[in-house]
C-alpha positions as CSV (number, residue, x, y, z in Angstrom):
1,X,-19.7,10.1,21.7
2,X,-17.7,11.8,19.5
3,X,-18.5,12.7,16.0
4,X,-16.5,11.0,13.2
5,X,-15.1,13.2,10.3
6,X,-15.0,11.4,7.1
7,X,-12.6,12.5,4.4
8,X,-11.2,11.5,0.5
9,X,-8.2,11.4,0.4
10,X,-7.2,11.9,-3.4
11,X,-3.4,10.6,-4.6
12,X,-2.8,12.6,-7.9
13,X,-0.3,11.9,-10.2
14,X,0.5,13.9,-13.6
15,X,-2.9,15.2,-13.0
16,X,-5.3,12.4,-12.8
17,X,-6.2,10.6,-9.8
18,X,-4.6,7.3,-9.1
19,X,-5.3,4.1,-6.8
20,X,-2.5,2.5,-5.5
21,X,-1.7,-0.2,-2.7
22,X,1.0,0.3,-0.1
23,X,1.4,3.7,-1.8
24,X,2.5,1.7,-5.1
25,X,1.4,0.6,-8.5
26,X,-0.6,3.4,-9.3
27,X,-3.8,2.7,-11.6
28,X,-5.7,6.0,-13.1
29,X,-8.8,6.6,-12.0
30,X,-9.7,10.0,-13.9
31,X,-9.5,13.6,-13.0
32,X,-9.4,14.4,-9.9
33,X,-11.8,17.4,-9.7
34,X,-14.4,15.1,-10.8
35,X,-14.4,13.3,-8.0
36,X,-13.6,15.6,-5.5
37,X,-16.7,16.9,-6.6
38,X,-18.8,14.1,-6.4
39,X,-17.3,13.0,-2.8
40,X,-19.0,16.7,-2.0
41,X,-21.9,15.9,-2.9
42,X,-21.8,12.6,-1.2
43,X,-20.8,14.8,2.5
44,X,-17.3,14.2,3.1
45,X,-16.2,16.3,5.6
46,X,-13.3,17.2,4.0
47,X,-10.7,16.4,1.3
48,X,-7.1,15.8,0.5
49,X,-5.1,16.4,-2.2
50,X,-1.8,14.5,-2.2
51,X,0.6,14.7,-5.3
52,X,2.3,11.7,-5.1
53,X,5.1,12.0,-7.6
54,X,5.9,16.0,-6.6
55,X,8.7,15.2,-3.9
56,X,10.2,12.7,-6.6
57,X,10.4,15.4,-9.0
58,X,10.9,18.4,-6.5
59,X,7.7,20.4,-7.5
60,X,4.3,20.2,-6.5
61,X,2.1,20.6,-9.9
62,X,-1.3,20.6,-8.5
63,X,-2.4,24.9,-8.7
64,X,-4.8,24.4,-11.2
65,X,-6.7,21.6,-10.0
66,X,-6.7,23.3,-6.6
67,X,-8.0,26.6,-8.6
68,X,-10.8,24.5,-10.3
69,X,-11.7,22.5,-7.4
70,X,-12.1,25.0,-4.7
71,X,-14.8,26.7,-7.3
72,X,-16.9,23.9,-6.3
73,X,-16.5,22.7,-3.2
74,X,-16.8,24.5,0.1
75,X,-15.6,22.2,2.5
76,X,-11.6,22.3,4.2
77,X,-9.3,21.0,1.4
78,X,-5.8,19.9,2.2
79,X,-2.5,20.0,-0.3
80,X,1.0,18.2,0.3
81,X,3.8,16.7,-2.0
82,X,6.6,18.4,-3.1
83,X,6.3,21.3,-0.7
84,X,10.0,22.8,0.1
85,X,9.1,26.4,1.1
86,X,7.3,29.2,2.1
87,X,6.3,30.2,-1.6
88,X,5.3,27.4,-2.5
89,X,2.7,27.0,0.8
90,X,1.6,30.9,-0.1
91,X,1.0,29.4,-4.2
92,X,-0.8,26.2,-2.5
93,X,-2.6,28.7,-0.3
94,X,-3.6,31.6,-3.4
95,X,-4.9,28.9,-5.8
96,X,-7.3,27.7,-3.1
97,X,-6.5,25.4,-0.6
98,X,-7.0,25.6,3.0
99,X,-4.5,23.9,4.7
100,X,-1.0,22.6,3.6
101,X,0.6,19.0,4.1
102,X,4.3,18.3,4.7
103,X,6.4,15.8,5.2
104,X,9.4,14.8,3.3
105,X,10.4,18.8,4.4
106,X,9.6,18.7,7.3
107,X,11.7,15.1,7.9
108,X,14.9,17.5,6.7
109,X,14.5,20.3,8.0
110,X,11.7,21.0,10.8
111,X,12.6,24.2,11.0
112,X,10.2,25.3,7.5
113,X,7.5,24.2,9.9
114,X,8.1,26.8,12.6
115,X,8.4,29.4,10.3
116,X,5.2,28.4,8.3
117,X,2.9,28.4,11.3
118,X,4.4,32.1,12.0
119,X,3.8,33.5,8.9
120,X,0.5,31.3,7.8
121,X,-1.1,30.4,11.4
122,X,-0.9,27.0,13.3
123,X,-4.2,26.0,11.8
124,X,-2.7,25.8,8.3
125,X,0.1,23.5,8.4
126,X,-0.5,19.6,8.9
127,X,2.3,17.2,8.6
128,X,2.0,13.9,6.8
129,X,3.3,11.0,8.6
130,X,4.3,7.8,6.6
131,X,4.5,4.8,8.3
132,X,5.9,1.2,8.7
133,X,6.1,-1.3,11.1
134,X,9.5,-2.9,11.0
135,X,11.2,-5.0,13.5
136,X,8.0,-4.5,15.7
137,X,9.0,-0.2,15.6
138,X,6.9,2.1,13.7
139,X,9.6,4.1,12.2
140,X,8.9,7.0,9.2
141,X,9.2,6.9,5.9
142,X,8.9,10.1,3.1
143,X,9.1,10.2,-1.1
144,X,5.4,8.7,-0.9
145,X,6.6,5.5,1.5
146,X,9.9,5.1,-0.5
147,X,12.9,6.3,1.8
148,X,13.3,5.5,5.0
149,X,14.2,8.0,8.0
150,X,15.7,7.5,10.9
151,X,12.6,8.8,13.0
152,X,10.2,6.5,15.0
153,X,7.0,7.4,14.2
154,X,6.0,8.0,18.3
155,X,9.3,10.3,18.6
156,X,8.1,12.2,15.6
157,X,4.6,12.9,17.0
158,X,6.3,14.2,19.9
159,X,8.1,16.8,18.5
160,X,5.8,17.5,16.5
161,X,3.1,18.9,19.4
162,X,5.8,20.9,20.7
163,X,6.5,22.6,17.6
164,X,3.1,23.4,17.4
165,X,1.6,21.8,14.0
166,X,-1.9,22.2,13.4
167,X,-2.7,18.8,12.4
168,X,-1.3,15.2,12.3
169,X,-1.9,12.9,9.0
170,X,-1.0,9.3,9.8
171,X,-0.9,7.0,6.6
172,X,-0.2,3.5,7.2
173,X,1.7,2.5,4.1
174,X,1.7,-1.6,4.6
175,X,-2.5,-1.1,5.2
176,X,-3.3,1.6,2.1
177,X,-5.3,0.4,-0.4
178,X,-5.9,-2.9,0.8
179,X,-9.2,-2.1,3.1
180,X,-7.9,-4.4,5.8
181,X,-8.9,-1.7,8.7
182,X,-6.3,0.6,10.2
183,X,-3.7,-0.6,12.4
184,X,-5.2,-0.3,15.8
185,X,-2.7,-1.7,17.9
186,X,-0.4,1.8,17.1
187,X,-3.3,4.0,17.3
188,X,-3.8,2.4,21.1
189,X,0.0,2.9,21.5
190,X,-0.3,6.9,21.2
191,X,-3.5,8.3,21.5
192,X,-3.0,9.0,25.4
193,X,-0.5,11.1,24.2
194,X,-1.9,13.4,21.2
195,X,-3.1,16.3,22.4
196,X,-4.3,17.6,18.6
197,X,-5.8,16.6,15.7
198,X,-5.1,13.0,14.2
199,X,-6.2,12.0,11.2
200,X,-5.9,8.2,10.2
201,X,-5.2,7.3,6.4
202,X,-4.3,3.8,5.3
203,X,-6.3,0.8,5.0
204,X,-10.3,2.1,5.3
């Protein structure tokens, strides 16, 4: 049987963490180091960090609560939001995080994520994957669920192994925050076909 992998997964706006549903109507929670720290100590496997505001206002403002988090945690810690280039992954990267997370890039131009796993390593870069069920298609969404693509989510995945990606993060947005369970019936639909890591957000 395999092992399960339990991570927090921390939505942080103007610096404090925030609980939302369907990625919206955001209530503050506190800052997010604090908690990251006690979810540590509690034996999460690993954490992420998600700025959920940063693609909205083109920046990702997270460094120092990367810098003071990774001074007390020693598990894998994950960034995204707001991520448009390579100096911005290398800033991400310096202040203390392990691993990157793109998506509304990555949606634009897929090309920042073959030359990020060049420079940083395939192990590095995860993509985010935002996704709604409408008209019985998943199809992807980025700005933090708000603006639809024209990408089904199965497509997406695809291309996605043969770029090369390290990791996969699959957020249902119609199941986040409401702790009704993941949606099953999609993870049945592709898991024959992922051939990496997949990491399921939305609805736990």
């Amino acid at each position: 049987m395999l092992k399960k992998r339990i991570i927090a997964k921390l939505e942080i706006k103007n610096d404090n963490l925030v609980k939302g549903i369907n990625l919206e109507g955001l209530r503050v929670l506190g800052k997010p180091e604090y908690f990251a720290e006690n979810y540590y100590n509690f034996g999460v496997d690993e954490l992420i960090y998600q700025d959920v505001v940063a693609s909205l206002y083109g920046k990702n403002a997270l460094y120092e609560t990367i810098n003071k988090t990774s001074k007390k945690i020693f598990i894998p810690l994950t960034v995204g939001g707001g991520i448009r280039n390579l100096n911005e992954i290398y800033k991400i990267l310096k202040a203390g995080a392990d691993k990157v997370s793109i998506n509304s890039q990555a949606i634009k131009n897929p090309q920042i994520l073959y030359d990020a796993i060049k420079i940083f390593g395939k192990s590095t870069i995860v993509v985010n994957i935002e996704v709604i069920k409408k008209n019985n298609e998943y199809f992807c969404y980025y700005n933090n669920g708000r603006t639809l693509s024209n990408l089904k989510a199965k497509d997406w995945i695809s291309q996605l192994q043969k770029i090369g990606v390290g990791e996969i993060i699959l957020i249902f947005v119609d199941y986040d925050g409401t702790g009704k369970g993941f949606d099953l019936e999609f993870i049945k639909k592709i898991k024959k076909n992922i051939k990496m890591p997949l990491v399921i957000s939305g609805g736990a």
